[in-house]
BAVO-601282 format. One record per residue (C-alpha): x, z, y. Coordinates in steps of 0.02 Angstrom, whole numbers, plus 50000, padded with zeros to 5 digits. Each point is the difference from the previous one (the first is absolute). Layout:
# BAVO-601282
XZY
...
This chain:
# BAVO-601282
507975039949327
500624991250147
499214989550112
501014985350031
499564985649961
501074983649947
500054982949930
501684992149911
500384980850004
499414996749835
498165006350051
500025017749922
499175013950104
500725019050014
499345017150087
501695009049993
501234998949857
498364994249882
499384981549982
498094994749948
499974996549825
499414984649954
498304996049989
499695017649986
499455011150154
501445011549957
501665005450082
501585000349878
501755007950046
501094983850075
501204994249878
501234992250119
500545003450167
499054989450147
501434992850105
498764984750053
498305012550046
499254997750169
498785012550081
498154995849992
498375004550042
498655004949863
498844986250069
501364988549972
500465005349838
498094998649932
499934984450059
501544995249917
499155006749834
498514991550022
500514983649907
500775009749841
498605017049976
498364999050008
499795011850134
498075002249950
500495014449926
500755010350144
498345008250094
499885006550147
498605009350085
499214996550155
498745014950101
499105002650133
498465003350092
498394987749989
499645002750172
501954993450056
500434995650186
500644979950032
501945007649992
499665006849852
499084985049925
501194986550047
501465013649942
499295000249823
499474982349989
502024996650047
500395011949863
499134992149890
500394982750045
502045005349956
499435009349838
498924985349957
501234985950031
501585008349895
498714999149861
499735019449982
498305007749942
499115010150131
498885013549962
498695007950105
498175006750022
499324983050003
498735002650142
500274996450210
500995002050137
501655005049943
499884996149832
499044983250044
501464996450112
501285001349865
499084991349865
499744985250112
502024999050077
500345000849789
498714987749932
500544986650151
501915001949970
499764999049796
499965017749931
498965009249877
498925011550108
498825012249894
498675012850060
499705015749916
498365001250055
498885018550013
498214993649930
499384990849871
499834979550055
501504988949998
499184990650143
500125016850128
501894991449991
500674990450171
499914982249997
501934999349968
500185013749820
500634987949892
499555013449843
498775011750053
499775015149892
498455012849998
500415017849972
498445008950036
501075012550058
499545001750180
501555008250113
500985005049828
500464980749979
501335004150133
501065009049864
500184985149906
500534988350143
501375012950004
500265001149827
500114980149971
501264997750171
501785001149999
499975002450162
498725004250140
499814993750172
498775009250123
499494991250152
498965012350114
499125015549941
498315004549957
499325015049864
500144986849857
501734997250043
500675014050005
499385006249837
500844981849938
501615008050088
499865017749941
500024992149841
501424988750010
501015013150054
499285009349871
500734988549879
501524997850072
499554983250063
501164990350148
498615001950144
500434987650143
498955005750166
499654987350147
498464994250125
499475019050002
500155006849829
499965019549958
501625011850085
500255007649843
501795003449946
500554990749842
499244983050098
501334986850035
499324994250190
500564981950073
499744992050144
499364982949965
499604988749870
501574993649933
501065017149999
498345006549895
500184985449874
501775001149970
499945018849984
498495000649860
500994985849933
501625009749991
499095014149929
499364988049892
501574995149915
500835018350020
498525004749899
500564987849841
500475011549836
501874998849960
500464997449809
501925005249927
501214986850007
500584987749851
């Protein structure tokens, strides 16, 4: 599928020759020809989605280490701050550093931020989890942050994260890399904080099903 983006006059988004379908998170074959499309950006386009789709339901996973360095703690908290305010749900490991980060930029821009935690007690959870869920499952929870995202963003490296990683890739998950994360090939790396959002965002939409035309 192509990866360009567009929006028509009448409000209608496309990613190639395909338009979004409705209120579904689904691409159908276009069924005119887009004379009127202009080029844009994913982050624009999910924001101009966010009125019309609850975009609750589009997850996206943010990892990284516990003990994360400032860059990498004001990266994620950014990251999270752009998930959280376009209304997306953002899914991580639910304790510190990193994942504190990102919970917090979510929670304080308006998203739905949700730990997965590794023990037992809901209350292990940073102050900003908005649904904190026990697994018991010690270092195997990471296969279901990867399993619930649609797409993954790593920011920095650590053991835990890279088995988060491994598995993404694993999975054929979109991995966006930035503030340190793992040289592994298969991981998307960007610069900065806004060329990381718009790519996992891209992904994000490339990443939609597409159903058969009328």
């Amino acid at each position: 599928m192509p990866d360009s983006l567009s929006r028509t006059e009448d409000g209608r988004i496309f990613l190639g020759a395909n338009a979004l379908c409705g209120d579904a998170w689904a691409w159908r074959p276009a069924s005119r020809p887009r004379a009127d499309a202009v080029a844009i950006t994913a982050t624009e386009a999910l924001k101009e989605l966010s009125g019309t789709r609850r975009l609750q339901q589009l997850v996206v996973g943010l990892i990284g280490p516990r003990d994360a360095t400032p860059d990498q703690v004001a990266a994620a908290e950014a990251i999270g701050h752009a998930f959280g305010g376009l209304g997306l749900t953002v899914i991580c490991g639910g304790r510190s550093g990193v994942m504190e980060a990102a919970c917090k930029g979510c929670c304080e821009a308006g998203g739905l931020p949700i730990g997965i935690l590794p023990g037992t007690d809901p209350q292990e959870a940073n102050p900003f989890v908005a649904i904190p869920l026990p697994t018991g499952l010690n270092e195997a929870r990471n296969i279901i942050i990867v399993r619930a995202a649609r797409v993954l963003v790593a920011i920095g490296d650590s053991p835990g994260t890279l088995t988060e990683v491994a598995y993404g890739l694993h999975f054929g998950k979109p991995v966006i890399g930035i503030a340190g994360a793992a040289q592994l090939d298969g991981v998307h790396h960007l610069p900065d904080v806004p060329s990381a959002v718009d790519a996992a965002l891209l992904h994000l939409l490339m990443g939609l099903p597409m159903i058969e035309a009328d």
